[in-house]
Gaussian input, Z-matrix of N, CA and C with variables (Angstrom, degrees):
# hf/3-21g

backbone

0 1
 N
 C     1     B1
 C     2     B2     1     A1
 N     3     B3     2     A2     1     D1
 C     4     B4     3     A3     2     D2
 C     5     B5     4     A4     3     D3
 N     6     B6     5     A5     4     D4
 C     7     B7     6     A6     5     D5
 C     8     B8     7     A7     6     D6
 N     9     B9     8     A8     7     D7
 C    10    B10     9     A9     8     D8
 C    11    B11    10    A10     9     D9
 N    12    B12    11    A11    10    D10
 C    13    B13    12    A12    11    D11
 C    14    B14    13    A13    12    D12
 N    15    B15    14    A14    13    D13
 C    16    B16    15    A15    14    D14
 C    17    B17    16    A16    15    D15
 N    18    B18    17    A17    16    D16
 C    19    B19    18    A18    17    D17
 C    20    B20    19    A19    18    D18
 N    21    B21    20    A20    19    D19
 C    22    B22    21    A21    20    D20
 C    23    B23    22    A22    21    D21
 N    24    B24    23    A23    22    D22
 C    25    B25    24    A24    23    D23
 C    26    B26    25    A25    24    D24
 N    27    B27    26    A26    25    D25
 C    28    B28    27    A27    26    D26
 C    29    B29    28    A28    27    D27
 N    30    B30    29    A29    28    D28
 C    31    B31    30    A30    29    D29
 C    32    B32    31    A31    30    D30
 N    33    B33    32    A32    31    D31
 C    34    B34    33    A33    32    D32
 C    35    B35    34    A34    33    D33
 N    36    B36    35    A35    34    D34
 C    37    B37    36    A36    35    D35
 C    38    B38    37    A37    36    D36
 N    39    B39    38    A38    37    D37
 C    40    B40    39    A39    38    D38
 C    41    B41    40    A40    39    D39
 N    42    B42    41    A41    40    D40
 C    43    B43    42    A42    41    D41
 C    44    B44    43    A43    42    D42
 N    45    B45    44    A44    43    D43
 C    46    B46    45    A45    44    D44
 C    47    B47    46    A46    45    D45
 N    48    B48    47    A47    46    D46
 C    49    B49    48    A48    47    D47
 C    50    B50    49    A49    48    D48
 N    51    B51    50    A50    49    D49
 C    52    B52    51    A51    50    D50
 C    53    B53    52    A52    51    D51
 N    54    B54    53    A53    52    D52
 C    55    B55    54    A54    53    D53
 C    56    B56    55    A55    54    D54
 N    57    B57    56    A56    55    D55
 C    58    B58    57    A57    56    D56
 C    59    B59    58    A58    57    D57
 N    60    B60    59    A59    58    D58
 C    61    B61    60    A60    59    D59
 C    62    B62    61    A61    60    D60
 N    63    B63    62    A62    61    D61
 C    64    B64    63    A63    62    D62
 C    65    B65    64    A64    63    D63
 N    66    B66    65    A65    64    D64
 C    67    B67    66    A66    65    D65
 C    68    B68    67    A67    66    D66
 N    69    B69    68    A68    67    D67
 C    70    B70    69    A69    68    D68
 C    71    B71    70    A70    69    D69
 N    72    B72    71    A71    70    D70
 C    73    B73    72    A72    71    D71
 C    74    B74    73    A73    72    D72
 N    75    B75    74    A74    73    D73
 C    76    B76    75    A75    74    D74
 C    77    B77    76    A76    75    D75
 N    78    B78    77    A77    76    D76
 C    79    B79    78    A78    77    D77
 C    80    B80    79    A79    78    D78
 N    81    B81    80    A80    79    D79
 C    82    B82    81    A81    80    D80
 C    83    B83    82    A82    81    D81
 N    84    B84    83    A83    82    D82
 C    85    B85    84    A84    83    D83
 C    86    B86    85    A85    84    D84
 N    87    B87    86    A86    85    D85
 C    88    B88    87    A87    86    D86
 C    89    B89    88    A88    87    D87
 N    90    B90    89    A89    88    D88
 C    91    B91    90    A90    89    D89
 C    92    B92    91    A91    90    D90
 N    93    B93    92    A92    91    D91
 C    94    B94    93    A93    92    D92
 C    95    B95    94    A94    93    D93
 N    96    B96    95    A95    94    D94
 C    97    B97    96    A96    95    D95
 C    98    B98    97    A97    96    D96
 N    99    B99    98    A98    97    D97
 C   100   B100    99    A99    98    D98
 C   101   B101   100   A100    99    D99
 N   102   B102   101   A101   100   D100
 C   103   B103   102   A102   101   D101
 C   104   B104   103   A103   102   D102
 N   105   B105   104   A104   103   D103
 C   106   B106   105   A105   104   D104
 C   107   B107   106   A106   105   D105
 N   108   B108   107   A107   106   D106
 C   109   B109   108   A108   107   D107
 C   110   B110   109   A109   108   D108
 N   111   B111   110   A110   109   D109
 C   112   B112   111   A111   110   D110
 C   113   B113   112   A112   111   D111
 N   114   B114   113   A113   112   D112
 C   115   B115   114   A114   113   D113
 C   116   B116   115   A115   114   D114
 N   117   B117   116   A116   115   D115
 C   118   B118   117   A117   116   D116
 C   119   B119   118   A118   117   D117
 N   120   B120   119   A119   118   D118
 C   121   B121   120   A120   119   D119
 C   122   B122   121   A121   120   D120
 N   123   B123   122   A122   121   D121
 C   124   B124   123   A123   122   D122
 C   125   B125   124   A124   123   D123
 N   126   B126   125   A125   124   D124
 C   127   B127   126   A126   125   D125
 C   128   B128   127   A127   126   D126
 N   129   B129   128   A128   127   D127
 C   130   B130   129   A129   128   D128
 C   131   B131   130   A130   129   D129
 N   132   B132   131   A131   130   D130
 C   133   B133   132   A132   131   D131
 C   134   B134   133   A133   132   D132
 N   135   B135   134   A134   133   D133
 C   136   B136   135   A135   134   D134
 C   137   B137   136   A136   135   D135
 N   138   B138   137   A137   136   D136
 C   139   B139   138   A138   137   D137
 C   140   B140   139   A139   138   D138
 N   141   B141   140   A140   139   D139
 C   142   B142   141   A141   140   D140
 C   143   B143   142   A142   141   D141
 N   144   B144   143   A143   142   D142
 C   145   B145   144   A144   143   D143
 C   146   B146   145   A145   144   D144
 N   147   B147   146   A146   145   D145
 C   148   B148   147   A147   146   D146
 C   149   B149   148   A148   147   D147
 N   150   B150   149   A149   148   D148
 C   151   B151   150   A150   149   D149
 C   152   B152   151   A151   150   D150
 N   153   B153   152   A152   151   D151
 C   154   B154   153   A153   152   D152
 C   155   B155   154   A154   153   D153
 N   156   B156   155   A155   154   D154
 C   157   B157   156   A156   155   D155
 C   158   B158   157   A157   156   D156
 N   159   B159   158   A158   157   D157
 C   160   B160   159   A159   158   D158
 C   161   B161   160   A160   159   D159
 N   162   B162   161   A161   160   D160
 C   163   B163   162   A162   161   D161
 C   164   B164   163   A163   162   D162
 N   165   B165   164   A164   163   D163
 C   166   B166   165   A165   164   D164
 C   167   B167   166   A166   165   D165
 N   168   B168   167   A167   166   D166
 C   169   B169   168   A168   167   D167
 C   170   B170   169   A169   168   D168
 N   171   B171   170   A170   169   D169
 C   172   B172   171   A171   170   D170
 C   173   B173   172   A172   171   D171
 N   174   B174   173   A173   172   D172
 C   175   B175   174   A174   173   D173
 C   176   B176   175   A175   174   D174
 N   177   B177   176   A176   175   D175
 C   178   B178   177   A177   176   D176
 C   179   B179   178   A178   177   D177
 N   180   B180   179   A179   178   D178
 C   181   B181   180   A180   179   D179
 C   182   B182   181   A181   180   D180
 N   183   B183   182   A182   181   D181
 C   184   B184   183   A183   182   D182
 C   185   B185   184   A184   183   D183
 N   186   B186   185   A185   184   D184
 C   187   B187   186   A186   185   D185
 C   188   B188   187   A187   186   D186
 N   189   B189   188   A188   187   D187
 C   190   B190   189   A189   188   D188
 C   191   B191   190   A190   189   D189
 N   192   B192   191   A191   190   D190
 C   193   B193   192   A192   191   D191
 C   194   B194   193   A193   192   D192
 N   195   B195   194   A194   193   D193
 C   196   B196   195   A195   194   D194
 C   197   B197   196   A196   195   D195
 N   198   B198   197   A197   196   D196
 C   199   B199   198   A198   197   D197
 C   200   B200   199   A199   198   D198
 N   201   B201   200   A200   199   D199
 C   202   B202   201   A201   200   D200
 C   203   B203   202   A202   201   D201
 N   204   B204   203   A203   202   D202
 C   205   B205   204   A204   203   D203
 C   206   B206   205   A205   204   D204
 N   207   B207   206   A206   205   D205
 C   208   B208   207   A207   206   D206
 C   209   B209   208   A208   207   D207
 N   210   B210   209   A209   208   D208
 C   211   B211   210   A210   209   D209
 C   212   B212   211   A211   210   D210
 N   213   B213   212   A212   211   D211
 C   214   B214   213   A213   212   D212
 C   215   B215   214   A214   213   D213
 N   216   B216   215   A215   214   D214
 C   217   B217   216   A216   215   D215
 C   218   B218   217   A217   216   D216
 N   219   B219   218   A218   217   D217
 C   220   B220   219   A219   218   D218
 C   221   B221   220   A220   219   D219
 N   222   B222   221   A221   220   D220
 C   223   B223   222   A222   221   D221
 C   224   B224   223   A223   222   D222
 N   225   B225   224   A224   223   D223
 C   226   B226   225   A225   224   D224
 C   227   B227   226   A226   225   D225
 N   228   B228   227   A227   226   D226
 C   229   B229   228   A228   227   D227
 C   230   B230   229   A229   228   D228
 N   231   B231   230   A230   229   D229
 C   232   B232   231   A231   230   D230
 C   233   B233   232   A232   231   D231

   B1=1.4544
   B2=1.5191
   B3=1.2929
   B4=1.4152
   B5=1.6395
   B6=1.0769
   B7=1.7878
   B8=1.2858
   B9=1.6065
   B10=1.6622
   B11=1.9736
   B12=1.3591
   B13=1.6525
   B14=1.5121
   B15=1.8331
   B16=1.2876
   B17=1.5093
   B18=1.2047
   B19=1.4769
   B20=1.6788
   B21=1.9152
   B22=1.5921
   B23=1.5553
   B24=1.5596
   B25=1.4531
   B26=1.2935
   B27=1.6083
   B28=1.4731
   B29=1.6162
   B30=1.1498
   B31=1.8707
   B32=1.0787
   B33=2.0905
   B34=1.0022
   B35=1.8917
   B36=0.9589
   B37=1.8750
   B38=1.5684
   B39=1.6403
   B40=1.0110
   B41=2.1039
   B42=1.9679
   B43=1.2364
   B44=1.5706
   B45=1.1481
   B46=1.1221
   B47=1.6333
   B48=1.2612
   B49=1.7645
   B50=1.7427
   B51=1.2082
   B52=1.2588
   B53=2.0335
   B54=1.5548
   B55=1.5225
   B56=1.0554
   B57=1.3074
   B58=1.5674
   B59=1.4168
   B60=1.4015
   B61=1.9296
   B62=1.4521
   B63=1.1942
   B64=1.2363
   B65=1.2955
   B66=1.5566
   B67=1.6723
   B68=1.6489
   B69=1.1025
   B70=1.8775
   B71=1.0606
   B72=1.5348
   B73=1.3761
   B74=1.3976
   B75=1.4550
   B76=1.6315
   B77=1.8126
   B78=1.6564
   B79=1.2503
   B80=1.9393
   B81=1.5338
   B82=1.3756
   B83=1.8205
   B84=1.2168
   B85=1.1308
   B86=1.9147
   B87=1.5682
   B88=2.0577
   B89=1.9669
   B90=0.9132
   B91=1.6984
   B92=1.1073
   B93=1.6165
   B94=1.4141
   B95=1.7122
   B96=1.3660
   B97=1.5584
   B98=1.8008
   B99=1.1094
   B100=2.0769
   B101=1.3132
   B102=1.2994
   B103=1.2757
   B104=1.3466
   B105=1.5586
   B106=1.3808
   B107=1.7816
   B108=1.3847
   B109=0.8786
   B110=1.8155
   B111=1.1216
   B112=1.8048
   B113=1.7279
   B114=1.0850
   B115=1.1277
   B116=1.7134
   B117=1.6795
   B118=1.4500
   B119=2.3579
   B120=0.9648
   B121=1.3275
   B122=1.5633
   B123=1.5188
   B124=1.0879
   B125=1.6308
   B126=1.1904
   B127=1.7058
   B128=1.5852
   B129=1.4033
   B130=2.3365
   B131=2.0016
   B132=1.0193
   B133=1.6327
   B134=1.4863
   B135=1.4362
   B136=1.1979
   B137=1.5865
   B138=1.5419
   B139=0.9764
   B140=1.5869
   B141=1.0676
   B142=1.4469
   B143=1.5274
   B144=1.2314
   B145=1.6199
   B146=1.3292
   B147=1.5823
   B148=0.9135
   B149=1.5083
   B150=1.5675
   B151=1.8558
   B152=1.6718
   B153=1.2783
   B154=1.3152
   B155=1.7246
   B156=1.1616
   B157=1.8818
   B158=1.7440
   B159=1.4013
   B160=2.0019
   B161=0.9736
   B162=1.2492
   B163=1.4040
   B164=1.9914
   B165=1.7626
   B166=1.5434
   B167=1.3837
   B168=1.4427
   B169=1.3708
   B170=1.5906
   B171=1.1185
   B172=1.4688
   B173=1.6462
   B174=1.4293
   B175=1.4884
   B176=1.5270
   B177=1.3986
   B178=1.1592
   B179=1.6816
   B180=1.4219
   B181=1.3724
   B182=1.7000
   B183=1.3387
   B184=1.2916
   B185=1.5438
   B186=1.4759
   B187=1.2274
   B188=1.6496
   B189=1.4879
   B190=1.4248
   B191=1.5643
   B192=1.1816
   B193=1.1836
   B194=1.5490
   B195=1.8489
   B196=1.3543
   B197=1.5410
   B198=1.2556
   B199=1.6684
   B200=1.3641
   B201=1.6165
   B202=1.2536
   B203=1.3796
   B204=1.1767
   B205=1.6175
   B206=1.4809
   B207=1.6176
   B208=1.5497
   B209=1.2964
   B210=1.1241
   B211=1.3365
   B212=1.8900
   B213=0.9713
   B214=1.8936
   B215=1.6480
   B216=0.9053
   B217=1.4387
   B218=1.8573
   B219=1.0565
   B220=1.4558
   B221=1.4459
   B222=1.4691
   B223=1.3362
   B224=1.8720
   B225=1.1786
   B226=1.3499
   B227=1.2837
   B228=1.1689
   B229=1.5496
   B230=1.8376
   B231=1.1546
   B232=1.6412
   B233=1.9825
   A1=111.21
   A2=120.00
   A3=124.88
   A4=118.60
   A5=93.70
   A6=121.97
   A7=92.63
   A8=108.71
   A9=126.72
   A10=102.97
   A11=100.02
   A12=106.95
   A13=118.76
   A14=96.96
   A15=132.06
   A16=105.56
   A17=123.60
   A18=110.39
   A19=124.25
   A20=92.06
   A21=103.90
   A22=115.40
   A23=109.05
   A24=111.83
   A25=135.90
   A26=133.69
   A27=113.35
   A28=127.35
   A29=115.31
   A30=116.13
   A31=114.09
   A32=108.11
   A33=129.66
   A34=103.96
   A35=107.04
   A36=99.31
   A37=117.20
   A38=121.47
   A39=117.43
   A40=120.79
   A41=92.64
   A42=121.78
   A43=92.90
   A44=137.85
   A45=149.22
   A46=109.33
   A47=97.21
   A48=114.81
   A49=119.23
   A50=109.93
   A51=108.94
   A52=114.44
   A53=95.53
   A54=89.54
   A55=128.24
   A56=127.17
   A57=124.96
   A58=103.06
   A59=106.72
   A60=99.20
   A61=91.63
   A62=137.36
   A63=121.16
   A64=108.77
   A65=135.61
   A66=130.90
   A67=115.43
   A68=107.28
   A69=116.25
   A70=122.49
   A71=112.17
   A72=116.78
   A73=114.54
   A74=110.84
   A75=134.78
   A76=92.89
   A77=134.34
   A78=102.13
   A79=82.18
   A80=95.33
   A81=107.36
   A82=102.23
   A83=123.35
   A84=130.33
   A85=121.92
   A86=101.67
   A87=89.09
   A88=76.91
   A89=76.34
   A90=97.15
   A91=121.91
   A92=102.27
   A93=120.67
   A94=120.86
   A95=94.85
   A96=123.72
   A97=115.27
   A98=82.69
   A99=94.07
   A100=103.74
   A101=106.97
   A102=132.59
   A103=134.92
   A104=121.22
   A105=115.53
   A106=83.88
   A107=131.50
   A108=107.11
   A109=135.31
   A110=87.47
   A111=124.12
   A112=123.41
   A113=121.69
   A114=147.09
   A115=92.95
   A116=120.68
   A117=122.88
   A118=87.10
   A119=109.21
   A120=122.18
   A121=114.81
   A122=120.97
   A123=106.57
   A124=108.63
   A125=121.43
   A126=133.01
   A127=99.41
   A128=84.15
   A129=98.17
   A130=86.07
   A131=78.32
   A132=116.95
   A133=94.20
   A134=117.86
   A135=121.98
   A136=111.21
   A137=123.59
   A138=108.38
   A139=138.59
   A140=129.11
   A141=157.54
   A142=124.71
   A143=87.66
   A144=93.67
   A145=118.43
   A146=117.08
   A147=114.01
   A148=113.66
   A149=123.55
   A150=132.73
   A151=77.03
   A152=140.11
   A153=104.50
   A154=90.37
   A155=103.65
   A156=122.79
   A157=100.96
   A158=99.57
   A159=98.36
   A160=87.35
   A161=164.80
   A162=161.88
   A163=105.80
   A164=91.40
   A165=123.65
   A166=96.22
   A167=133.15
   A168=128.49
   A169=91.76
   A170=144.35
   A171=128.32
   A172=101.83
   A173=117.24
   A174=130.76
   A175=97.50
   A176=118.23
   A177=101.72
   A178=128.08
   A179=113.91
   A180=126.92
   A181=129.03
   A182=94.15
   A183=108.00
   A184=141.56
   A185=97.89
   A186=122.67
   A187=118.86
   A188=122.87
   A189=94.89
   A190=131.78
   A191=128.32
   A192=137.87
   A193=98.94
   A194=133.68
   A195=103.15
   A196=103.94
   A197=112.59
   A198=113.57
   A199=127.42
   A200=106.24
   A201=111.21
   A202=146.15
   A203=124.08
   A204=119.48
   A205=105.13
   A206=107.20
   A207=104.78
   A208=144.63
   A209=144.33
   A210=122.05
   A211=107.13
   A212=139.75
   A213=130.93
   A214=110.03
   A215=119.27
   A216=105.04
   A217=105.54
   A218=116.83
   A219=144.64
   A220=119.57
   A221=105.35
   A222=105.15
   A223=128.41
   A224=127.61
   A225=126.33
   A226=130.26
   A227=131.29
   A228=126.20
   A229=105.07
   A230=91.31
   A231=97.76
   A232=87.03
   D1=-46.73
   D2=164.63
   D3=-25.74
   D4=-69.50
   D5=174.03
   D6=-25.92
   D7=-79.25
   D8=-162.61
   D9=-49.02
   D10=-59.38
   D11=165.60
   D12=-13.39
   D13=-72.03
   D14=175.84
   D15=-40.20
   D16=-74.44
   D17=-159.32
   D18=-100.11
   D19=8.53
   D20=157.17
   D21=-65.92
   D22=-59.90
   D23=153.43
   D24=-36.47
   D25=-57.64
   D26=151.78
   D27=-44.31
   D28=-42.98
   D29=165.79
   D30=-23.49
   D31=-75.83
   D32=-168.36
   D33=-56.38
   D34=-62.45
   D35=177.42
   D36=-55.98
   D37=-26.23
   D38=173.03
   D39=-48.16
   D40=-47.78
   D41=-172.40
   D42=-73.62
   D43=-22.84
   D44=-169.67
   D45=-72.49
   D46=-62.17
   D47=163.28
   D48=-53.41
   D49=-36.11
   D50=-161.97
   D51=-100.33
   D52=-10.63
   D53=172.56
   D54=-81.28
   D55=-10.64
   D56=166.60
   D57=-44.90
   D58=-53.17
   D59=-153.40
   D60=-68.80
   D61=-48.63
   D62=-160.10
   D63=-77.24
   D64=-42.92
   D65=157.20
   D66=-30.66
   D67=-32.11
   D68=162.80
   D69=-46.74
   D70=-45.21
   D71=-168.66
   D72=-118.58
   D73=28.23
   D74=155.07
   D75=93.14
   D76=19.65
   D77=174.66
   D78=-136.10
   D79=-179.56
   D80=-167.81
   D81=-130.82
   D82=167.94
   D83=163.10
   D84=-140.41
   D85=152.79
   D86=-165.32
   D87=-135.34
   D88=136.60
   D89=140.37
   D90=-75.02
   D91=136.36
   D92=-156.26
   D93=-114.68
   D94=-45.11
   D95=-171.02
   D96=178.11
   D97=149.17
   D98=160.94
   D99=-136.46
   D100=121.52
   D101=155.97
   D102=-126.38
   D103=102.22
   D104=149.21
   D105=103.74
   D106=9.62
   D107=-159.85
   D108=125.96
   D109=-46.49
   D110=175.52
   D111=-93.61
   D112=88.50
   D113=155.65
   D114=-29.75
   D115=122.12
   D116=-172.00
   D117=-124.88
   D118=127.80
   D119=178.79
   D120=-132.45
   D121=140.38
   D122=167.63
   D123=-140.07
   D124=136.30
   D125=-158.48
   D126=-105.62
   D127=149.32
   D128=-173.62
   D129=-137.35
   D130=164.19
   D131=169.60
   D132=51.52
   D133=-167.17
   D134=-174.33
   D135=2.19
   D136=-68.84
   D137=-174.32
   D138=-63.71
   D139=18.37
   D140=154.17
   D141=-68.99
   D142=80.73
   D143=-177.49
   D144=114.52
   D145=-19.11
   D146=-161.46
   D147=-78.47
   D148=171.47
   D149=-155.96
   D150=-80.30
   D151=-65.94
   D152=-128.91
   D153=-126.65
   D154=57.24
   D155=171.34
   D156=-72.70
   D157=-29.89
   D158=179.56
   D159=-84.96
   D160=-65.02
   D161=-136.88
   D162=-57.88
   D163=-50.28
   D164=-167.20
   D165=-70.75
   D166=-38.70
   D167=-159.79
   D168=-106.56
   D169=-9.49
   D170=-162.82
   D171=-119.43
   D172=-42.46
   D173=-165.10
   D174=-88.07
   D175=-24.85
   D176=-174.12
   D177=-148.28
   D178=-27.59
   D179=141.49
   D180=-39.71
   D181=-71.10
   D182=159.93
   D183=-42.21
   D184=-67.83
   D185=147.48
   D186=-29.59
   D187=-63.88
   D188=164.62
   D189=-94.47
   D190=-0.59
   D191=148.40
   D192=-35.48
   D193=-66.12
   D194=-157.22
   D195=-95.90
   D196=19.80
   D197=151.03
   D198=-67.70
   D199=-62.83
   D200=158.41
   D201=-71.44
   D202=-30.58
   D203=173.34
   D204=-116.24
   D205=105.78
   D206=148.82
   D207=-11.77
   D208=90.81
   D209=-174.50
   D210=115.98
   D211=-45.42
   D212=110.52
   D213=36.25
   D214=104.29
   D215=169.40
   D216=-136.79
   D217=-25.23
   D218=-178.30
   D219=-138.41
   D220=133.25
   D221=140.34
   D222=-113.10
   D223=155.92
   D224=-169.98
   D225=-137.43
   D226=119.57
   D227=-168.48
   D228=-88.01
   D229=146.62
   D230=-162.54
   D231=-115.74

């Protein structure tokens, strides 16, 4: 359970790191859940709707999520 503790907390600071840029560009992102592996996120304002939100969650959300926390395999918009 520790473990699980452990790399909910890196998530959360990951998501922590990464909302400035997107609050920049009028949308926000929260941590949602970890499960199984999978980083669960869900995005407001600007980022709602927008064309290249897969781009935002795969090229680069994602992307450092499985830099930083071990165990990372996905991220997912809820």
């Amino acid at each position: 359970m520790d473990n699980l503790v452990s790399m909910e907390d890196q998530a959360r600071t990951v998501i922590s790191k990464i909302r400035p840029y997107l609050q920049r560009d009028g949308g926000d992102i929260e941590f949602v859940m970890l499960q199984d592996g999978v980083v669960y996120v869900q995005l407001f304002g600007a980022c709602q709707g927008c064309g290249l939100v897969d781009v935002t969650i795969k090229d680069g959300v994602e992307q450092i999520m499985l830099e930083e926390v071990p165990g990372v395999v996905e991220v997912r918009v809820v």
